[in-house]
N, C-alpha and C positions, 0 to 999 in steps of 0.2 A: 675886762680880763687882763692881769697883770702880762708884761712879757714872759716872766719866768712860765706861768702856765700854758700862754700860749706854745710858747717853744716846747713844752713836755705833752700838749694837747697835739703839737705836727709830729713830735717822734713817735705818737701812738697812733698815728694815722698811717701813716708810714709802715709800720710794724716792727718797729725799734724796741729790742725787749723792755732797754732801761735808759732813763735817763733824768743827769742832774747836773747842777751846776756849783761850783763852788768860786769864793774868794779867791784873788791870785794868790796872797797869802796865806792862805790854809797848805800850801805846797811846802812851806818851809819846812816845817820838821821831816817834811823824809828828806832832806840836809843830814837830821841825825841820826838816822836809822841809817843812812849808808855808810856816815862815821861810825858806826856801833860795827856793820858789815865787816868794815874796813879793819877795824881792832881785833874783829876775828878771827881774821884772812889777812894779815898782813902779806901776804906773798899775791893778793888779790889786787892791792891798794891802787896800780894800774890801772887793772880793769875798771876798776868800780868807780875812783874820780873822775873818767868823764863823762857821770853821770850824774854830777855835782850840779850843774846846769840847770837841770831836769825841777831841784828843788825852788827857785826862783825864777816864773819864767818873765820876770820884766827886767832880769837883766838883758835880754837880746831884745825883746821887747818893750817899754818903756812904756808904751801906750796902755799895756795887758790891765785889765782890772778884776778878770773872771776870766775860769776854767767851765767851759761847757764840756761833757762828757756823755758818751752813749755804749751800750754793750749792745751788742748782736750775739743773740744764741747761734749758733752755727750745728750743736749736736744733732740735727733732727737729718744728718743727710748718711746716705747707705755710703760706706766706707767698701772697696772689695778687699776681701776675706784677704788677697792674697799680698797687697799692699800693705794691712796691717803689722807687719814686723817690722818694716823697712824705715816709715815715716810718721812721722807726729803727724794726726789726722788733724787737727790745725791747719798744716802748710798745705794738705792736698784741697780745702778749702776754701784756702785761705781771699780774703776780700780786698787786701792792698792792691791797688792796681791793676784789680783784675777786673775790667768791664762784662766779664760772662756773668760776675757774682751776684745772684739777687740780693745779697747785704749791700754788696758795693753799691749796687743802684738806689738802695734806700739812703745810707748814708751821703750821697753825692746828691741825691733830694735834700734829705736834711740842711748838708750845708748851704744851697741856696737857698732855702728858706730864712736863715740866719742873716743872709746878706739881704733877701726883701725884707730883712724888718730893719734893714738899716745897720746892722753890726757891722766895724770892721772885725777879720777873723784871720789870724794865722792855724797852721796847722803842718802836718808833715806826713804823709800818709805809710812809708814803709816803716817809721823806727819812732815816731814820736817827737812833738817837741819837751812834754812832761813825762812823767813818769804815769804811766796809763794805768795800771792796776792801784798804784795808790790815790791818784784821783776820784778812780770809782769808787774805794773804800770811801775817802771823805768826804763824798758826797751822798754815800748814802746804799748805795747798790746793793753792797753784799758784805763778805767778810776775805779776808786774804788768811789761808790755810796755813799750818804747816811746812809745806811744800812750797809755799811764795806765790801760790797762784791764789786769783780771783775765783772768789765762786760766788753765785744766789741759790737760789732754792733746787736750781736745775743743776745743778754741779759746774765745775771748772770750761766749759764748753763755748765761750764766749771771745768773740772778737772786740774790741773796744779802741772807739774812737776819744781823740778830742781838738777842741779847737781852743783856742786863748781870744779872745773879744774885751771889746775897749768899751764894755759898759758893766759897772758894776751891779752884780744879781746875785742870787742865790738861791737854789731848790736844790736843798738835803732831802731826799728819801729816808724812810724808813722799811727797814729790810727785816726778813725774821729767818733767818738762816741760822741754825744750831752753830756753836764754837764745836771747834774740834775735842771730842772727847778726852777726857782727862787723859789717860795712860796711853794715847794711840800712837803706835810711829811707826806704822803699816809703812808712811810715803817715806820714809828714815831709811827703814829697811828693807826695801826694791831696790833702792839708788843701784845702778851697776858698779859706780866709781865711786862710790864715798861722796860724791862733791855736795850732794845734801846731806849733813853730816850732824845737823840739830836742829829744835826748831827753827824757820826762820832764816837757816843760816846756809847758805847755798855757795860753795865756790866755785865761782864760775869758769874759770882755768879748765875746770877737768870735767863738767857738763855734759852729756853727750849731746845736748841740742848744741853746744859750741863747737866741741870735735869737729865734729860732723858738717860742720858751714863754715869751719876755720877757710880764711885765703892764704897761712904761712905756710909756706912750702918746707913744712917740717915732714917728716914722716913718725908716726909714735910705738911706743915700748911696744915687745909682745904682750905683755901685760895689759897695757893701754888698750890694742888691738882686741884682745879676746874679752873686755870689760864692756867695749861697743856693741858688742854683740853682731847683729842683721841691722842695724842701725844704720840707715844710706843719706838721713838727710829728718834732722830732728828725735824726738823720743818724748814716749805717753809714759813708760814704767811708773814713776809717781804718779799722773792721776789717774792711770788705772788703778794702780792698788789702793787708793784711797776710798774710803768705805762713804763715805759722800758722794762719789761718782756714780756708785752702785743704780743699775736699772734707769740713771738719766739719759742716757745715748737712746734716741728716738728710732733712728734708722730705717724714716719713712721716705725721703726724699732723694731725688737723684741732682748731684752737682754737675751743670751745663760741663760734657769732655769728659767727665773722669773716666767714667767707665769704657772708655774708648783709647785712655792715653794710658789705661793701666799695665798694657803688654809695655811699648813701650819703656814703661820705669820699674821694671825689674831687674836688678843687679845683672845678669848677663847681657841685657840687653843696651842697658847703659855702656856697660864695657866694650860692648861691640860697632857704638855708633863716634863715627868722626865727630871732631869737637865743633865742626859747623853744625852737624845737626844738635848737638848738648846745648848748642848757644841757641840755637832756634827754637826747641822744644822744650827748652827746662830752664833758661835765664832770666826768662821773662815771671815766670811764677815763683821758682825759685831761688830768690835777686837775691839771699845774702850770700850765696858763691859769685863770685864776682867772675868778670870777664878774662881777667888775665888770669885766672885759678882754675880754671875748669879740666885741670884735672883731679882736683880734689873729689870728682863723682867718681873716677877712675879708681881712685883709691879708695872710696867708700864701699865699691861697688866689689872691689878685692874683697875688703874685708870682710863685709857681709855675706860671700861665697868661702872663704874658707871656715867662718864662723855656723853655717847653716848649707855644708859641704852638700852635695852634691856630685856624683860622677858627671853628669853632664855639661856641667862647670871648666873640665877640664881645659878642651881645646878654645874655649873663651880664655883662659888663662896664658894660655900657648902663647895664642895672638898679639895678648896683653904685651908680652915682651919685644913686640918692635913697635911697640908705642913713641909715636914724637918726642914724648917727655920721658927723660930718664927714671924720672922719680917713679913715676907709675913700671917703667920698665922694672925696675928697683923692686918692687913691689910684689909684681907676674913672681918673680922669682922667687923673692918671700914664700909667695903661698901654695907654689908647687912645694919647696920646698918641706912647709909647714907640713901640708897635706900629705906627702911622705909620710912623711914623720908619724903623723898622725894613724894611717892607714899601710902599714908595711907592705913591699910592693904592688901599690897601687898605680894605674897609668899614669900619673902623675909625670914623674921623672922620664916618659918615654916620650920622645922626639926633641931635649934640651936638659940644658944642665937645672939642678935644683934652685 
């Protein structure tokens, strides 16, 4: 048995949805697909070059000769009803680093198997060292939508690993996943902010999975504010609305915590806990808020309350204004403020200024 099968014989053992391997050089052209990005989005051009990288990974590499890749379906797990506005079901999931994860433990199998057969392997497990969705395409998996995202037959619902190995292989799949319908632009026209604005063409600046996990201590427009919506940390609106997604979510399974941490991660409760507990119970899973930002849940957590108002909201918001961080205090005020505005003498404005 050749390696490339063996290594696709242990991801199916494992219960690895997908997997393939590609050339190091097969990465090159999305080089020019992020040049293309970039001519679109010049106000992008930032963001998206240092992800230039991504398309050659034997410049940091030298040794690289092959991309091994794998996808984990993830859709099969019971999401609660009451989390769903707040988070991209992804990150509540999610298998980076998170030893509870039955993905994580297959993937973390995987990878020593790679090493008993002798591979050296690099890899990166939060962010990637290539470009993860387009690796899957060119090896075979599925198709990348409209939207930018990865799908197979099960829709967009998929975690994906990969490693870079110093032997050269190759196993291309064959996938039978429909292209996206001719005239569709369902996932176009969800976007809240415009930031998927054509096919393919996504600027990432105004994203709300970026918003939303930014660490700059900006605060954003009212505009900005009310386009997040309940948004606390990610966002599904395109591939829910994508008509490929339709009836793939399984919703058999329960993920090791969640349903136990879900009181916990709802916007008032966020807002009410010290930033030692935000660092203790939410840093560790949700690692692109970084350590010295952690009031950006503060602020997420605002907004998503005055966006999906509530009276009981109020005296959370009170408190909000003798928060350590100004910016968040900043904020409190805002949303009394707003919510006034909003709701003509409403509690809001009683016991401080708007």
């Amino acid at each position: 048995m050749s390696m490339e099968a063996q290594i696709r014989q242990k991801a199916r053992e494992l219960g690895i949805a997908q997997c393939g391997i590609i050339k190091a050089d097969a990465m090159l052209d999305y080089g020019e697909r992020l040049r293309e990005r970039m001519a679109r989005i010049p106000q992008g051009e930032g963001l998206y070059r240092r992800f230039m990288g991504f398309a050659d990974p034997r410049r940091a590499f030298p040794w690289a000769k092959s991309v091994v890749v794998t996808a984990c379906f993830y859709g099969h797990y019971h999401i609660p009803a009451a989390l769903l506005p707040h988070y991209g079901k992804y990150y509540l999931v999610d298998m980076r680093l998170n030893p509870a994860s039955p993905e994580a433990k297959k993937v973390w199998a995987f990878e020593a198997y790679l090493h008993e057969l002798g591979l050296r392997t690099a890899t990166e497990e939060q962010y990637g060292l290539t470009a993860l969705r387009w690796a899957a395409f060119k090896a075979g998996l599925g198709y990348i939508r409209r939207n930018n995202f990865f799908y197979t037959e099960k829709g967009s619902w998929f975690g994906l690993n990969a490693w870079i190995i110093d032997k050269e292989l190759e196993l291309i799949e064959t996938h039978h996943v429909r292209e996206c319908p001719l005239h569709c632009s369902c996932c176009i026209r969800s976007c809240p902010t415009k930031s998927l604005f054509a096919p393919y063409t996504m600027n990432m600046a105004t994203c709300i999975s970026r918003l939303s996990t930014s660490n700059e201590a900006l605060p954003y427009t009212d505009e900005v504010n009310r386009m997040m919506g309940t948004w606390l940390y990610g966002c599904d609106v395109c591939q829910n609305a994508c008509p490929m997604n339709q009836g793939t979510w399984e919703d058999r399974d329960r993920f090791p915590n969640l349903e136990e941490a879900a009181f916990r991660l709802m916007p008032e409760q966020i807002l009410s806990m010290d930033y030692g507990d935000i660092r203790r119970l939410l840093s560790g899973k949700f690692f692109y808020i970084q350590g010295e930002s952690l009031w950006r849940w503060k602020l997420n957590a605002i907004n998503a309350m005055v966006n999906g108002f509530q009276d009981a909201y109020i005296p959370y918001l009170h408190k909000a204004k003798e928060d350590r961080f100004t910016i968040v205090q900043e904020k409190a005020r805002w949303a009394l403020h707003t919510i006034a505005q909003m709701e003509p003498g409403a509690p809001a404005e009683a016991g401080g200024e708007p």
